[in-house]
Every structure is written in C-alpha cells, then in structure tokens.
C-alpha positions as a printed NumPy array, in Angstrom:
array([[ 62.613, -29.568,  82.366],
       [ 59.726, -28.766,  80.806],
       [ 58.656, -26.378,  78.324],
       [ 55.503, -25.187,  76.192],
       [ 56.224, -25.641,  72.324],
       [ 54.14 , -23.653,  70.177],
       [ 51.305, -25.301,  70.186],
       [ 50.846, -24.884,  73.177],
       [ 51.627, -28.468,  74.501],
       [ 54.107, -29.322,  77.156],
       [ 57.562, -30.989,  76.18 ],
       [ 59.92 , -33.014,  78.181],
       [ 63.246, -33.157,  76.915],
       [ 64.652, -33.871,  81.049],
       [ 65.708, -37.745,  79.607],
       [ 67.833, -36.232,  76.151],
       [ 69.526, -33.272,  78.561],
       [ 70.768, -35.23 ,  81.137],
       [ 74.619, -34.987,  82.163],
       [ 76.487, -38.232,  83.314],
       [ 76.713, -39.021,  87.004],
       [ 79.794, -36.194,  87.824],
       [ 77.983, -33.169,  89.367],
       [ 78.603, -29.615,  88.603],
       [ 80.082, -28.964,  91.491],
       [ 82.986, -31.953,  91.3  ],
       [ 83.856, -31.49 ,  87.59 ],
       [ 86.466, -29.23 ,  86.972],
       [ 84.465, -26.889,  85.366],
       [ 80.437, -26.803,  86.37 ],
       [ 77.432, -24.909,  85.745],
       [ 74.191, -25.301,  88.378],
       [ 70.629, -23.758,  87.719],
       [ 72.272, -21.02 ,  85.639],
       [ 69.817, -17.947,  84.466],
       [ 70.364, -15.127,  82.131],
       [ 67.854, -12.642,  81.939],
       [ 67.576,  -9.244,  79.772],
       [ 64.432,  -7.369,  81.359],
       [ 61.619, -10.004,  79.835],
       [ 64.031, -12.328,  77.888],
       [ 65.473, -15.64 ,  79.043],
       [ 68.967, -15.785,  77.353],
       [ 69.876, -18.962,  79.505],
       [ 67.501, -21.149,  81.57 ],
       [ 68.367, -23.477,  84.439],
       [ 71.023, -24.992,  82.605],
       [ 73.503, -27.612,  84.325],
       [ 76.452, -29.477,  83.2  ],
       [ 79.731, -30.684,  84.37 ],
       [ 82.815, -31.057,  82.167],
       [ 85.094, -33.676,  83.208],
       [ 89.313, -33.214,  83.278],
       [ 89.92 , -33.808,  79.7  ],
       [ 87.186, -33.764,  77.892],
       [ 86.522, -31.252,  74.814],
       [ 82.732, -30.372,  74.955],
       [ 81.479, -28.419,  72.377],
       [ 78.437, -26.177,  72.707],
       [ 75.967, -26.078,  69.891],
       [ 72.244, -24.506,  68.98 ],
       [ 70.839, -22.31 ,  66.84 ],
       [ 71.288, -18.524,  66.108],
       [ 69.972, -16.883,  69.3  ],
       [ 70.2  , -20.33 ,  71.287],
       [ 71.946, -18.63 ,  74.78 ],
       [ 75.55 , -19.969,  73.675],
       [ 77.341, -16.707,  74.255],
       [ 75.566, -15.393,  76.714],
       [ 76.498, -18.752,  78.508],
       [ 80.125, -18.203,  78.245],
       [ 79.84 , -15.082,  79.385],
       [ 78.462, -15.717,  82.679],
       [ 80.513, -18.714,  82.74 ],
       [ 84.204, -16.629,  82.235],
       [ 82.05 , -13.665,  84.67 ],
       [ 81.822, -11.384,  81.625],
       [ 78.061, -11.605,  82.595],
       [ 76.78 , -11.603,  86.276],
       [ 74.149, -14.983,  85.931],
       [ 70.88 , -13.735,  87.117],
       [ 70.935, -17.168,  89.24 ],
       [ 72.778, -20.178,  89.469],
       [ 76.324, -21.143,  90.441],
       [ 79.485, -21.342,  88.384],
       [ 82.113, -24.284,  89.365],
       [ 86.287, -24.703,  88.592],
       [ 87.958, -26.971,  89.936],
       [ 85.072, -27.935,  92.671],
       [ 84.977, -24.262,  94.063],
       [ 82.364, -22.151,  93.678],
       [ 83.533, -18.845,  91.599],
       [ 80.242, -17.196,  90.985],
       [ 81.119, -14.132,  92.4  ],
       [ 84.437, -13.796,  91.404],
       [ 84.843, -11.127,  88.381],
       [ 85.923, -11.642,  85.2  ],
       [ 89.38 , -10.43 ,  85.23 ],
       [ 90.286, -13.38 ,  88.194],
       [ 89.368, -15.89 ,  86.705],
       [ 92.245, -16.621,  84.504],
       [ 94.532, -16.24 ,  87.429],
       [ 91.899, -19.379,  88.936],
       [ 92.572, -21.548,  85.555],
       [ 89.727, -20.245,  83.29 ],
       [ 90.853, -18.676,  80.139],
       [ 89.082, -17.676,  76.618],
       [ 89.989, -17.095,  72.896],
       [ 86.88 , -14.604,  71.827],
       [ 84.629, -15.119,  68.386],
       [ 86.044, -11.804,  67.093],
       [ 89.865, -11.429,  67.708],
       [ 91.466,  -9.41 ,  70.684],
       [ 94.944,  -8.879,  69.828],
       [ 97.133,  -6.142,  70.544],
       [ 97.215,  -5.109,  66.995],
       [100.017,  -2.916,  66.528],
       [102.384,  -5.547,  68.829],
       [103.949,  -8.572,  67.383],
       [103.214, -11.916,  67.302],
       [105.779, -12.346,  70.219],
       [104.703,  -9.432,  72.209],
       [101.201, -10.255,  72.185],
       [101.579, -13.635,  73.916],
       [104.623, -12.319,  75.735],
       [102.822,  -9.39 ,  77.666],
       [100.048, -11.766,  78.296],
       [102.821, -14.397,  80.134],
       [104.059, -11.754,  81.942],
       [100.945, -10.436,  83.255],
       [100.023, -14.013,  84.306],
       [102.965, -14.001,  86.344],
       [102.854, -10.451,  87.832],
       [ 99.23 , -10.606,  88.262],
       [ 97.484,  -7.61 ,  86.876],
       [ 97.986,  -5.866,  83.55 ],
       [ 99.522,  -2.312,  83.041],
       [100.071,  -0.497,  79.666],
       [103.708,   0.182,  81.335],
       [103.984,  -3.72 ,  79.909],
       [102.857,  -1.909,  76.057],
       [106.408,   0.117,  76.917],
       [108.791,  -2.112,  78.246],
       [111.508,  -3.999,  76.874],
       [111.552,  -6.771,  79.205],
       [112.428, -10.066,  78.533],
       [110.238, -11.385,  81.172],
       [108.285, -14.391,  79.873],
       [109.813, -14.081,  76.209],
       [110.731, -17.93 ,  76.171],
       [107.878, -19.465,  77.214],
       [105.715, -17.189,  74.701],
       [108.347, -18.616,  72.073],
       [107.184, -22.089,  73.21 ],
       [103.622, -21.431,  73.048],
       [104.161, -19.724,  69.525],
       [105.462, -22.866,  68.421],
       [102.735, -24.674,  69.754],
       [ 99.692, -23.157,  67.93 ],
       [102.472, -22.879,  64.44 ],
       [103.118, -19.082,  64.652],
       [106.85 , -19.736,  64.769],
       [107.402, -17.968,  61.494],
       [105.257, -15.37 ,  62.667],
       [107.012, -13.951,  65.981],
       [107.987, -10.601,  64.129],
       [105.172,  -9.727,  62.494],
       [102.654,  -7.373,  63.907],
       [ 98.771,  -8.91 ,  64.769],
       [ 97.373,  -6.692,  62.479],
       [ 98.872,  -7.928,  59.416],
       [ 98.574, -11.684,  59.76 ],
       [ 95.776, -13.414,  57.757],
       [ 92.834, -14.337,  59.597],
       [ 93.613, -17.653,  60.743],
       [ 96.664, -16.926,  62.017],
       [ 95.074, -14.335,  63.901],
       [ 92.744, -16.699,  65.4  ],
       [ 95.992, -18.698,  66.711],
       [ 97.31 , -15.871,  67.896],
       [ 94.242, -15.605,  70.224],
       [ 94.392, -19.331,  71.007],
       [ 97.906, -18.761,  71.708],
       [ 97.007, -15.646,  73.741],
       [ 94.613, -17.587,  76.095],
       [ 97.168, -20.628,  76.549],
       [ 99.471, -18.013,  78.044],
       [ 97.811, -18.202,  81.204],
       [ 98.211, -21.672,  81.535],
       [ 94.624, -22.939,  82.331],
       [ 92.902, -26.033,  83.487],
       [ 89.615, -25.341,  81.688],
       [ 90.217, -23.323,  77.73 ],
       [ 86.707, -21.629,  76.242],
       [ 86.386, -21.321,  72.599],
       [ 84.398, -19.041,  71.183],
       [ 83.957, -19.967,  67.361],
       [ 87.366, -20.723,  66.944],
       [ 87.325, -21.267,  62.997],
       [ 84.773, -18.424,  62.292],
       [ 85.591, -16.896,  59.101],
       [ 88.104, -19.105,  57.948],
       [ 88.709, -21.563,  54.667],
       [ 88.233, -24.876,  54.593],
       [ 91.795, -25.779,  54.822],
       [ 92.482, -23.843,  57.879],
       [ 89.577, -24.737,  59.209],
       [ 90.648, -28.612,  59.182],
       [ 94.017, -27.084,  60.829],
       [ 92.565, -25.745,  63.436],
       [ 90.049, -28.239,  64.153],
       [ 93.39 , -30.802,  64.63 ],
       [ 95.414, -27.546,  66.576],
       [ 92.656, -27.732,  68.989],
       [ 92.898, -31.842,  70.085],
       [ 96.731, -31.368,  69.812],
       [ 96.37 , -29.099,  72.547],
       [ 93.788, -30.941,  74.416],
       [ 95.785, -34.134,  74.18 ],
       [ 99.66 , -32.211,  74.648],
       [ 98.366, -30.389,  77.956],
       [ 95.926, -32.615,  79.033],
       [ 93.542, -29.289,  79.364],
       [ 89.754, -29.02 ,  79.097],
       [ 88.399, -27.683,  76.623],
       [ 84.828, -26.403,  75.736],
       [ 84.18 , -24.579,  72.483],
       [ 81.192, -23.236,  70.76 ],
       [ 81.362, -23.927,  67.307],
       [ 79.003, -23.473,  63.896],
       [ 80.996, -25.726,  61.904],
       [ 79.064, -29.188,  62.296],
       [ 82.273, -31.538,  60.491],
       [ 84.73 , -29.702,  63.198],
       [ 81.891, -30.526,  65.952],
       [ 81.479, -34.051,  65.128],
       [ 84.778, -34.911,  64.424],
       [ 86.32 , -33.473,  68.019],
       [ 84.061, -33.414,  70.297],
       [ 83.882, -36.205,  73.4  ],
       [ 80.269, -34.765,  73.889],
       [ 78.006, -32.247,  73.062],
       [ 75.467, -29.972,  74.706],
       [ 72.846, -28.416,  72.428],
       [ 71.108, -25.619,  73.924],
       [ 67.703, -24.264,  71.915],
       [ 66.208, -21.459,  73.165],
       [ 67.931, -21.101,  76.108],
       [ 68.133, -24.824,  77.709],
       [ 69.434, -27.592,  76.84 ],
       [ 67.803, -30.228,  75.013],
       [ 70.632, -32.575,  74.49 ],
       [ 73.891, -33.979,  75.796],
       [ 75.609, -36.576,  74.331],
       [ 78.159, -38.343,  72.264],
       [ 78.354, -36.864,  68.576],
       [ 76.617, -40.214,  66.932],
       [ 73.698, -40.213,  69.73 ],
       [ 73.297, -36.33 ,  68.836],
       [ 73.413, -36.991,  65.331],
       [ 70.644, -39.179,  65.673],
       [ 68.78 , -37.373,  68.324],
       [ 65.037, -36.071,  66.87 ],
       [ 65.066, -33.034,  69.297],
       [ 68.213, -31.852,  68.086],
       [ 66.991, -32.515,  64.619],
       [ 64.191, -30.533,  64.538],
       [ 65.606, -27.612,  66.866],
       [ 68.782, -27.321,  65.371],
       [ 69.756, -29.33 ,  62.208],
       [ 66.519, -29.033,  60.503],
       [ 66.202, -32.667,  60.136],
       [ 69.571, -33.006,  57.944],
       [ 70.608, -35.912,  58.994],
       [ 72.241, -37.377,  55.894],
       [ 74.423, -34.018,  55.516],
       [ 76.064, -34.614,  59.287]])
C-alpha cells in the first residue's frame, strides 16, 4: 500500500506490513480491507490482519493513529465504512455490537465500565449471568440470585480481586478497577479478549502486575488476546507480534525485536528512540 508522505513522494511500506501466511478469514479473529471514514477523514485504511489461536498481538501508533477506532469496528461499536470483520472463520460484519460477546468477542474499555455502586462480586456476577441468559435486564441490578455467583468467585480469583468481592467498584483504587473490567470481559468466556489500554493510568508497580495478569490469562485459558497499549516495556515484553498502524494503516507487523529495529516505525512512531526501547 502506498501512500504520499509529505513531500509529496510516494512510500511503500506493502513489504514491513505484511501478515504471515494465515488469512483473515481463517484466523480466529480477522480483519479484510477495513475503512473508517468521518465525512473527509480516514480513521482506518484498508487494513488487514489475522490473529492466530493464541497469540497476544498488541496494537501500537501514535496519538490519532486509527487504534480505537479499529476496535471499534472490530467489537461492531463502529459500522466499518468497508471491509469485513472475521471470528472464528465466519464473517460477523454485520452482526451488532451487543452479539458479539455471545459469538466469543469480548472487551475491557480504556476508561472503566463498572457498575459502580455494585460489588466486586456483583459486577462480574450479573455479567455471568447475562452470558448465560442471553440479554441483559436491570431486573438482574435487583435480584438476589445466586445464578453464576461461583464461577464469578473463580474469575475474581483469577485477575486477584479475591479480597475485593465485597467492596463496591467505585471505591477500589484504580488498578483494581481495571481488573475488575478485565475480570468483567472474561465473564463471557471468549475465544478472542480486546484490550483497550489496559494499564492506563496506573503506577509502575501495577503496571508490571498487570502486564504478567494479562499472559497468565493468555497462557491459563489458552485465549487470544489483542491489546492496544502506550506503555512500550509492557508492549515489548508480551507481545508475540505487533501491528503499528500510523495514520490510519499499517506500516508494520512483526516480532517486538524486528519492530524495534524497524526505521518506519522509528520515525512514525518512536521518534527514532531506539536505545530507550
């Protein structure tokens, strides 16, 4: 694909952004031709990539690089303007966003969306039970039930919020509120788990927690992960690959060293930092 810099010249960056052999449409999760378009601007162009069972991807660019926007038309937040979305070797363009969890797609957003007044337990609780009963109600904000109250117990434990089942969302610290969202989206028990920022906001020591929470879950549940992520350490020490998108396409995918090393990325996105990566 090729693009005009600011000069004016034409760039090819086709041999840096090409995926490996598995096509969209046969990786468990897959993105063909996608376009995002707001009236004149190009949010996301013609980008493709296929994430294989397993792997943890991380997506990476600058401010205003299409990342969001891309998981948004990926989870159907966003209708794509063009271009097919792929899980699990279907097609689910069309379908809208609130099915797609119930097809194995789930996501933990940048800013947190937590029942905030519920505990710990209820908030992963009434998400387990609306997995299982298929649609949510705010009847499930009155019950009592005890439906799904053991396995959100289980997946408490899992992300560390053990201690934490009684207290409300709204009064845990930040990064424990960023499990609980983690912890929220494992609830529907999905093949393919989207990150958005998952350590945004918090301290270096959580962030190094979280950064090993996420592979422990990767590697525990064998699921696929793709997160987009600022912190370059928690990038390159987690990721199997990693697609950098710049203005809208991608310009790279590839191992962490090979992106480390990779002058396109350098001068879109790390400002030519390598010895700080």
């Amino acid at each position: 694909m090729s693009r005009a810099d600011e000069t004016g010249e034409q760039t090819d960056n086709s041999e840096s952004a090409v995926e490996p052999a598995v096509a969209p449409s046969s990786a468990v999760l897959g993105v063909e031709g996608l376009t995002r378009t707001f009236g004149e601007v190009l949010a996301v162009d013609r980008v493709s990539l296929g994430v294989e069972t397993g792997e943890l991807r991380a997506i990476i660019g600058p401010n205003g690089a299409g990342k969001t926007t891309l998981f948004n038309c990926i989870m159907g937040t966003l209708a794509p303007t063009d271009g097919s979305v792929y899980l699990n070797e279907s097609e689910i363009t069309d379908q809208g966003e609130e099915q797609r969890p119930h097809l194995g797609m789930a996501r933990s957003f940048q800013s947190n969306q937590l029942f905030a007044d519920q505990t710990v337990l209820e908030n992963i609780r009434l998400v387990v039970q609306t997995a299982q009963q298929g649609a949510f109600s705010m009847d499930l904000l009155r019950s009592h039930y005890d439906v799904g109250r053991d396995r959100a117990i289980e997946i408490a434990d899992d992300v560390g919020l053990t201690a934490d089942l009684d207290a409300e969302a709204k009064n845990l610290p930040h990064g424990e509120q960023r499990r609980l969202g983690i912890a929220m989206a494992l609830a529907t028990d999905p093949d393919v788990l989207l990150l958005d920022e998952p350590t945004s906001g918090m301290s270096p020591a959580a962030t190094t927690e979280t950064a090993s929470l996420i592979e422990e879950i990767r590697d525990d549940r064998g699921l696929t992960v793709v997160l987009i992520e600022h912190d370059m350490d928690v990038v390159l020490s987690i990721s199997d690959r990693i697609t950098v998108l710049n203005r809208g396409e991608i310009i790279a995918t590839d191992q962490p060293a090979e992106i480390q090393e990779n002058k396109a990325v350098q001068d879109a996105y790390l400002g030519g930092m390598r010895e700080e990566i």
